[in-house]
C-alpha positions as CSV (number, residue, x, y, z in Angstrom):
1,X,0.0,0.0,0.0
2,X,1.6,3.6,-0.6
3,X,2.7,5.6,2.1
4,X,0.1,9.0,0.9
5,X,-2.8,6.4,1.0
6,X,-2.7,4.6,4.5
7,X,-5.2,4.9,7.0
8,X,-3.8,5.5,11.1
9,X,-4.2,1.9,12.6
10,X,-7.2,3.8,14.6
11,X,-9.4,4.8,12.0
12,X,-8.4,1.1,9.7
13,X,-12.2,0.1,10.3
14,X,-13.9,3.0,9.0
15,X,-15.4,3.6,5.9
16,X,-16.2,7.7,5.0
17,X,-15.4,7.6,1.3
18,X,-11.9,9.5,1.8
19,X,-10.0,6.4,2.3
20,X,-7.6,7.9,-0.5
21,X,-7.2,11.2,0.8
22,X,-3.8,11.8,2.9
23,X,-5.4,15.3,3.7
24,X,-8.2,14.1,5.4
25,X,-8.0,10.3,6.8
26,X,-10.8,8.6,7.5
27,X,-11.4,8.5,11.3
28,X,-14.3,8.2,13.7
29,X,-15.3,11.7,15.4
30,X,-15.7,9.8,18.6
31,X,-11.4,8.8,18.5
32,X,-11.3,12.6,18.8
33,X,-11.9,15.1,21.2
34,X,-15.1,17.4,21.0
35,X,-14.7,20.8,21.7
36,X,-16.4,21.8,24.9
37,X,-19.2,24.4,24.6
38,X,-20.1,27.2,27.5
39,X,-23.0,26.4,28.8
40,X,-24.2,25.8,32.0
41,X,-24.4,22.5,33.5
42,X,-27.6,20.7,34.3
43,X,-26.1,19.7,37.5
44,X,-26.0,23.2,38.9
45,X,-28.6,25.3,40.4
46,X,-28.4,27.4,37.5
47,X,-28.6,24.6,35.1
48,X,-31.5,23.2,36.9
49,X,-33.0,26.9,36.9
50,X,-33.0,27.4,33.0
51,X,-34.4,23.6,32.8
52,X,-37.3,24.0,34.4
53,X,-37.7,27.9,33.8
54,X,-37.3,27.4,29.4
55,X,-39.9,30.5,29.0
56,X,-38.1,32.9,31.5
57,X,-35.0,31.7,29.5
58,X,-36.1,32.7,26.1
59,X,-37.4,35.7,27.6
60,X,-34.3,36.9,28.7
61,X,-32.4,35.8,25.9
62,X,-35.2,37.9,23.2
63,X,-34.9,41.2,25.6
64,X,-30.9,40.9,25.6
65,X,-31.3,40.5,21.7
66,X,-33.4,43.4,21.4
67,X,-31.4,45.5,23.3
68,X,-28.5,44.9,21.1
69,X,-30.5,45.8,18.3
70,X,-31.4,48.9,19.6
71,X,-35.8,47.9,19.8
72,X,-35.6,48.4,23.1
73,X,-33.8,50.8,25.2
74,X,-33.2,50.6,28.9
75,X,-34.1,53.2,31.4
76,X,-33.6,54.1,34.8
77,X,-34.8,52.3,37.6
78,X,-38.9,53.0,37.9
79,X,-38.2,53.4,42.3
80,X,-35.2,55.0,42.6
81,X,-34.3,56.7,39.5
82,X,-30.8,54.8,39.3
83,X,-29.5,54.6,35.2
84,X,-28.1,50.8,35.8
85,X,-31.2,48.8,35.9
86,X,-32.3,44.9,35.0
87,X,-35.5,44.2,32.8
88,X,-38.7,42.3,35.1
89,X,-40.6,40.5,33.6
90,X,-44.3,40.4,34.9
91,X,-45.1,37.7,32.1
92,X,-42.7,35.7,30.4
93,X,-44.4,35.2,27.1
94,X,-44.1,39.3,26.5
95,X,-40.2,39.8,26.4
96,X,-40.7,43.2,25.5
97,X,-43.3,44.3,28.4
98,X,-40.8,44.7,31.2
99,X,-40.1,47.0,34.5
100,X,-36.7,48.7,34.6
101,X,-36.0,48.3,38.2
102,X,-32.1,48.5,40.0
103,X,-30.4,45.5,41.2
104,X,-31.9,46.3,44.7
105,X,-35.4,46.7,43.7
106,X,-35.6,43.7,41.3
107,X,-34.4,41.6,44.2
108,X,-36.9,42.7,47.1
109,X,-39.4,42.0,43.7
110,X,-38.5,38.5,43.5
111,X,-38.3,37.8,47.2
112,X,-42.0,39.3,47.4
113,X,-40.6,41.8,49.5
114,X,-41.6,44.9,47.2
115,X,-44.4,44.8,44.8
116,X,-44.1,46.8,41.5
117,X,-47.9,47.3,39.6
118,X,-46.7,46.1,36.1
119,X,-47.2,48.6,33.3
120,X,-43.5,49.3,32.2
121,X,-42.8,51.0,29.0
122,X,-39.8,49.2,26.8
């Protein structure tokens, strides 16, 4: 057999169709290390979280994209007035229809602690 044409003694049982190629040996993915993405495990509390919580996910994820895209513009917190805010969401399925509350605020929000009458303009 020529030298250009031999498979690594790995990847001798598979067959891909580039058997010939010495650019592009024939090898099974699974020989090979996958790259690793950044995501969050399932094992985590945060991983859990985003499981079980897909719409608040989304949600998120459409606001942050329209906020990049410049459809939606942020703006001061509704209590205190502070310019850093974070977008609530009163319902999920309206990623748009948020409150622009501070840190502070949209924490004593989720703990029940402070209520906010939705009606926020995006």
């Amino acid at each position: 057999m020529d030298q250009q044409n031999e498979k690594p003694a790995a990847c001798a049982t598979t067959l891909t169709g580039f058997e010939t190629s010495s650019t592009y040996p024939a090898c099974d993915a699974s020989e090979h290390s996958k790259p690793t993405l950044k995501r969050q495990a399932p094992d985590t509390p945060q991983g859990r979280w985003k499981a079980a919580n897909q719409w608040a996910v989304w949600c998120h994820s459409a606001l942050d994209a329209a906020i990049r895209r410049g459809l939606v513009k942020r703006e001061p917190c509704r209590i205190c007035g502070e310019p850093k805010t974070d977008g609530h969401h009163a319902n999920y399925r309206k990623p748009a229809d948020v409150d622009w509350l501070c840190r502070k605020h949209h924490k004593l929000v989720h703990r029940r602690a402070l209520k906010v009458k939705p009606g926020g303009r995006s």
